[in-house]
C-alpha positions as CSV (number, residue, x, y, z in Angstrom):
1,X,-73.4,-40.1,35.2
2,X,-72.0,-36.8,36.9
3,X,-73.2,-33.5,34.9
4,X,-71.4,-30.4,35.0
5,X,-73.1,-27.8,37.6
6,X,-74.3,-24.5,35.5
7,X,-71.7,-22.9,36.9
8,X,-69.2,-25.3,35.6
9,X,-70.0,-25.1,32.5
10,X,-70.2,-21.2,32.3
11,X,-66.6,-21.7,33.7
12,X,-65.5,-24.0,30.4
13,X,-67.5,-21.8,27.8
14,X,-65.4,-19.0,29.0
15,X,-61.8,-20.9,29.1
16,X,-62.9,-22.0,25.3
17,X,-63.7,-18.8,24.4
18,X,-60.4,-17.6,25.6
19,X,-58.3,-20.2,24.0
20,X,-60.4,-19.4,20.7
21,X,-59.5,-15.6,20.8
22,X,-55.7,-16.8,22.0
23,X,-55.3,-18.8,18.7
24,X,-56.8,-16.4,16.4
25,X,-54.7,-13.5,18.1
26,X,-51.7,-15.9,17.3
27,X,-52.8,-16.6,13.9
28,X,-53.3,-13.3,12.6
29,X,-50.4,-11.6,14.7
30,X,-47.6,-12.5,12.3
31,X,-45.5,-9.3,11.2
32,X,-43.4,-8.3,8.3
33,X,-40.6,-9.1,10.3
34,X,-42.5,-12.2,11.3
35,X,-42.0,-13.9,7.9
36,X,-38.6,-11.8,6.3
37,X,-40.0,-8.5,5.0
38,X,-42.4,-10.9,2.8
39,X,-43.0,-9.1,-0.4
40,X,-44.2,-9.4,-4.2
41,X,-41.2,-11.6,-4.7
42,X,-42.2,-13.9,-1.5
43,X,-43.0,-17.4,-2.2
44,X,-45.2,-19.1,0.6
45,X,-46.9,-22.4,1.1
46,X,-48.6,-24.1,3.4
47,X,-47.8,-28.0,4.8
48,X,-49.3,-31.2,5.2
49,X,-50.6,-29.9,8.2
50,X,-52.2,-25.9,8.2
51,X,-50.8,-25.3,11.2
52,X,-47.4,-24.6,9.1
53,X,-46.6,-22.2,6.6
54,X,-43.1,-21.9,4.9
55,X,-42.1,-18.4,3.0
56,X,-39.4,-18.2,0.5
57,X,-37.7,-14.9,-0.7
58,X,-34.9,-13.6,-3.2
59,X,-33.7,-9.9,-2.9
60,X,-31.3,-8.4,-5.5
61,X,-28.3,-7.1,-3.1
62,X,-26.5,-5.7,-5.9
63,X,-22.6,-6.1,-7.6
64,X,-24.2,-9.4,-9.0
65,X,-25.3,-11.0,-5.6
66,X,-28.5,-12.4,-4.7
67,X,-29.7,-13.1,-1.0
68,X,-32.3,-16.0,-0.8
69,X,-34.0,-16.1,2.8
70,X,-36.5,-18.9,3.6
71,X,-38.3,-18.3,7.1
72,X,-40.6,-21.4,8.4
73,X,-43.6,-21.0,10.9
74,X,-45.2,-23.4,12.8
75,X,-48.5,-22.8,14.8
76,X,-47.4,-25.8,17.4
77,X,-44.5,-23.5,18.7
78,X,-47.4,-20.7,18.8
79,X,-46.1,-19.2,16.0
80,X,-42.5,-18.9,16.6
81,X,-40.5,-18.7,13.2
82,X,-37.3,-19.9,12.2
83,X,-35.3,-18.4,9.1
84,X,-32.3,-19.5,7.2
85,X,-30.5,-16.7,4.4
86,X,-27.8,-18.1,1.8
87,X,-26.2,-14.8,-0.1
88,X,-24.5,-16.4,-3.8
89,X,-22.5,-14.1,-5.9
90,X,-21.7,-14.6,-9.4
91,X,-18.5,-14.5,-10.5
92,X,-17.5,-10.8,-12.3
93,X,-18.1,-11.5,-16.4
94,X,-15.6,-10.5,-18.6
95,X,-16.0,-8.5,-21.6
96,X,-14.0,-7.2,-24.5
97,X,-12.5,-4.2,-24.2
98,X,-13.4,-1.0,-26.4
99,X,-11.1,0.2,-29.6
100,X,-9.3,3.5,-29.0
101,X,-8.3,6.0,-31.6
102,X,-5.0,6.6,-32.8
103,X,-3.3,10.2,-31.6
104,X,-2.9,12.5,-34.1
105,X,1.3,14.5,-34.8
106,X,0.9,18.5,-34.4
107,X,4.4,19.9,-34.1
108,X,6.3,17.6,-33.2
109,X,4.0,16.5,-30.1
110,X,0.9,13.6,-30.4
111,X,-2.7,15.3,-29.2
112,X,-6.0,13.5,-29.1
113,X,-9.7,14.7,-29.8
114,X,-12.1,16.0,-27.7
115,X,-14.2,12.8,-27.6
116,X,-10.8,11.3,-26.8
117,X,-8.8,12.9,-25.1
118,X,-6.7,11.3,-22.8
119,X,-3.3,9.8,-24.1
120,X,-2.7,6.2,-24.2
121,X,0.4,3.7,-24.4
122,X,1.9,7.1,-26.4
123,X,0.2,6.1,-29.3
124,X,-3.5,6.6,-29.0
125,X,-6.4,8.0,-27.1
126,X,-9.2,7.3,-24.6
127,X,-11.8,8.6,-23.2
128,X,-11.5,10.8,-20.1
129,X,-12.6,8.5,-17.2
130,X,-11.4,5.5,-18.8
131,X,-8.7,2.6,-18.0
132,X,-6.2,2.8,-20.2
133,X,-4.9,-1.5,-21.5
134,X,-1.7,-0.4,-21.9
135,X,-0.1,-1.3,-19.1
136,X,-1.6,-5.0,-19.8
137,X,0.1,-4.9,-23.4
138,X,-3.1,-3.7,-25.3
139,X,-2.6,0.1,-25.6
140,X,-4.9,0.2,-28.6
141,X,-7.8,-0.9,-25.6
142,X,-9.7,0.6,-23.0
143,X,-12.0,-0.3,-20.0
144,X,-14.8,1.8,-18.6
145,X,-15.0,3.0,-14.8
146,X,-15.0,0.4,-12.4
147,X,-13.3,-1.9,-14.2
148,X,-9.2,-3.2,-15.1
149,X,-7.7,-4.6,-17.9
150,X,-6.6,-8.2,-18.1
151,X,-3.3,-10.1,-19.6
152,X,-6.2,-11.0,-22.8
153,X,-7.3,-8.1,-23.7
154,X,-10.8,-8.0,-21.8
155,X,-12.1,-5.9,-19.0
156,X,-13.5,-7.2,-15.4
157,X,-15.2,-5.6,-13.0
158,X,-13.0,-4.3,-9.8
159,X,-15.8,-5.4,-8.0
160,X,-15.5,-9.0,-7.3
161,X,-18.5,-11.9,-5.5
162,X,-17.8,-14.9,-3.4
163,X,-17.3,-16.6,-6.1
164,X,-13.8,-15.1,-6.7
165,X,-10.5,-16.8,-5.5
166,X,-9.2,-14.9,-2.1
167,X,-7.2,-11.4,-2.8
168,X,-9.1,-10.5,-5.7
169,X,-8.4,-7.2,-7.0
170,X,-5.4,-7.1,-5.0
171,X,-2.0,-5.4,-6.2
172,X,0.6,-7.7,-8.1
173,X,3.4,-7.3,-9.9
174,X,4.3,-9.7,-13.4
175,X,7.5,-11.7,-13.2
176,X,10.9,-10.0,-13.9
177,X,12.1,-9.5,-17.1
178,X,16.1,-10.2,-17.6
179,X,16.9,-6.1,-15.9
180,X,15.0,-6.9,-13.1
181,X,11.8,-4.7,-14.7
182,X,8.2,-5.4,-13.3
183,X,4.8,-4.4,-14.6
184,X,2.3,-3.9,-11.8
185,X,-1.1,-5.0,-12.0
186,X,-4.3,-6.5,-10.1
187,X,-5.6,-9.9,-9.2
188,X,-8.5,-11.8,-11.4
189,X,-11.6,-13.5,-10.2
190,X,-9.8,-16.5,-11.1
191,X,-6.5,-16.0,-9.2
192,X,-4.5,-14.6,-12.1
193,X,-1.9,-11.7,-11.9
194,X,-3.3,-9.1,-14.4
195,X,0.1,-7.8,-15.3
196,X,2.4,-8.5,-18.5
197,X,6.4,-9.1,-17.9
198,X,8.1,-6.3,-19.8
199,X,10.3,-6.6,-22.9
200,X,13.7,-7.0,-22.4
201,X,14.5,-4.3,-25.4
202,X,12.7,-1.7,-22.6
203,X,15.2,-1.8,-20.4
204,X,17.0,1.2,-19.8
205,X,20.2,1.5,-22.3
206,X,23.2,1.8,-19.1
207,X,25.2,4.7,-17.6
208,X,28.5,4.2,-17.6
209,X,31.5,6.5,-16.5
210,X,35.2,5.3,-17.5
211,X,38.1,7.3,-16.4
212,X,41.9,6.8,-16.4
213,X,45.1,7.7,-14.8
214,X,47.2,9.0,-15.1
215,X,44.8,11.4,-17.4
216,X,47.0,11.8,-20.0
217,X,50.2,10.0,-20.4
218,X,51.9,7.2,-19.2
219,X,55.8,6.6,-18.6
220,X,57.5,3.3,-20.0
221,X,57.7,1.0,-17.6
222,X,54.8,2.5,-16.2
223,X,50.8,1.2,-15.2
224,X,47.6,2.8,-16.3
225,X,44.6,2.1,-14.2
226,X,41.4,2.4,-15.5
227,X,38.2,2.8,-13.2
228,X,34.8,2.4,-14.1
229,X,31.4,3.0,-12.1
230,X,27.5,2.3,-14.0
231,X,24.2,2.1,-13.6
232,X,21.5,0.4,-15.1
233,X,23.9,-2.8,-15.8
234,X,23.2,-6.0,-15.0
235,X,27.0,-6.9,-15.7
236,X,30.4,-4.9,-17.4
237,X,33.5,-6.8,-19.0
238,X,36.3,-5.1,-19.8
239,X,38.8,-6.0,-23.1
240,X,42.2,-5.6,-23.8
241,X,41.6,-4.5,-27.6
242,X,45.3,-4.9,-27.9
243,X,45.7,-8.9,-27.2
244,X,41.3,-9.1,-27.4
245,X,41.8,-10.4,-23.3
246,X,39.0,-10.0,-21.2
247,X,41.1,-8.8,-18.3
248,X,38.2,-7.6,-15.3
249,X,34.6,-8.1,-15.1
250,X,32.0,-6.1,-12.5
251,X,29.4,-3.4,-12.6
252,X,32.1,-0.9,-10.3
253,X,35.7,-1.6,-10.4
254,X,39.4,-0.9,-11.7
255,X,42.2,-2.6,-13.3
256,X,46.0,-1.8,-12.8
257,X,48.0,-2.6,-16.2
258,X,51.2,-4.3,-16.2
259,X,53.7,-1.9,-17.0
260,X,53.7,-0.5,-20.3
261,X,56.1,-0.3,-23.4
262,X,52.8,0.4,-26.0
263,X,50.1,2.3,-26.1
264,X,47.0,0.3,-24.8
265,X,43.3,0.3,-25.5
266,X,40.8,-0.9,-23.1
267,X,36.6,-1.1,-23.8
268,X,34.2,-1.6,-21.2
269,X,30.7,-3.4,-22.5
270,X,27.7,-3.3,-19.9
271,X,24.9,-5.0,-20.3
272,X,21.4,-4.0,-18.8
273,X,19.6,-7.5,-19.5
274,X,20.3,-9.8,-22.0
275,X,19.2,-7.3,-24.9
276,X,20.3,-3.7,-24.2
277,X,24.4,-2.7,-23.6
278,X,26.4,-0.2,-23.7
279,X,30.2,0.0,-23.7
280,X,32.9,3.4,-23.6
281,X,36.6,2.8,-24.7
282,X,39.8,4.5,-23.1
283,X,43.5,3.8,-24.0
284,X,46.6,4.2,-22.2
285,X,48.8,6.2,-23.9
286,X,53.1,6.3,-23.7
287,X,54.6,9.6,-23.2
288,X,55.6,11.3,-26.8
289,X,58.9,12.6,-24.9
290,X,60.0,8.6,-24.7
291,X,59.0,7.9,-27.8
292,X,62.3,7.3,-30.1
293,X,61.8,8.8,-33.7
């Protein structure tokens, strides 16, 4: 049998004790960075084998999201580590929004309190710093800082997770009312426009300018023609008042009478939606000098 030569062996005792010192260099050289920053919150265990450990942590990273990192080591890669991070956000939660106070008359002009003192909807009061519901139909509501109203009456966070549909918080406008009106508004968590369609009784009561000619008088055998322009319409008629005729339509335009052997009357109805009109009259008058007694 062949024995190792004392200088052999010296040889191996030292490779052994270098391989010893190489493992427990490896073993205790792991680093925060090593094994994610472990701290308090850090769950680690070891596997089957002790030559692997596996460290689990959760970190708070604020506006409702939490980051869970889970980092594995293995002493058979000499103590290389491999980490994997998954971030979930919880959806922003909703809650009711707060009462406001009713404004107060003073001569003629509505004033809030001090507490309150930021006027809402032009009936009541918030307070400063506040988002006023109004605009979502619930002026008698308000929303603290960081948050918006929504169509229901409740306030969400303007801070949205990755839980929330794409665009959230984004500007949108509410569907037309009948006068083309819009309410502007933001996106929901959920994918919901958080604006209200306005009433149809807001729409703006029209502008309309009716003139004749000739100004004053008009020959037999004569025309009158009547001109109109408007704003604010969403359609104009006019009426012969005489035979009840609807004889031209538009929101701008003119009519030319037949001729004339009577005094005429004409009146132009606007409408601005399908609540809110207005309407002016003019009448085309025969000339007293041709008028026989």
């Amino acid at each position: 049998m062949n024995t190792l030569s004392p200088q052999s062996r010296s040889v191996f005792a030292a490779i052994g004790t270098g391989a010893v010192l190489l493992l427990i260099i490896t073993m205790s050289g792991e680093s925060g960075a090593d094994l994610g920053k472990r701290s308090l919150a850090a769950a680690c265990s070891t596997g089957s084998f002790w030559f692997t450990e596996t460290c689990k942590e959760s970190t708070d990273g604020g506006s409702g999201c939490r980051t869970t990192t889970q980092c594995k080591k293995s002493w058979w890669g000499w103590g290389k580590k491999k980490c994997t991070s998954e971030t979930i956000c919880a959806a922003p939660v909703a809650h009711s929004a707060s009462a406001s106070t009713a404004a107060s008359e003073n001569a003629g002009a509505l004033t809030c309190p001090a507490s309150f003192p930021t006027l809402c909807g032009g009936t009541s009061c918030v307070p400063s710093g506040t988002v006023c519901c109004a605009s979502a139909g619930f002026p008698d509501r308000y929303c603290g800082s960081g948050s918006f109203c929504t169509i229901n009456g409740q306030c969400e966070s303007t801070t949205g997770g990755t839980s929330c549909l794409p665009g959230y918080n984004s500007p949108c406008q509410a569907a037309a009312n009948s006068c083309g009106m819009q309410n502007s508004g933001t996106i929901s968590c959920t994918g919901s426009c958080q604006a209200v369609t306005p009433a149809d009784s807001s729409c703006p009561v029209p502008n309309i300018n009716l003139t004749k000619s000739p100004a004053l008088f008009v020959n037999p055998g004569e025309t009158c023609t009547l001109t109109w322009t408007t704003s604010n319409t969403t359609g104009c008629s006019l009426v012969n008042l005489s035979s009840g005729a609807n004889v031209a339509s538009g929101k701008n335009g003119s009519y030319v009478t037949p001729p004339l052997s009577a005094q005429t009357d004409f009146r132009l109805t606007c409408q601005n939606g399908t609540v809110v009109s207005g309407n002016r009259e003019a009448s085309c008058s025969l000339n007293p000098a041709f008028i026989e007694e």
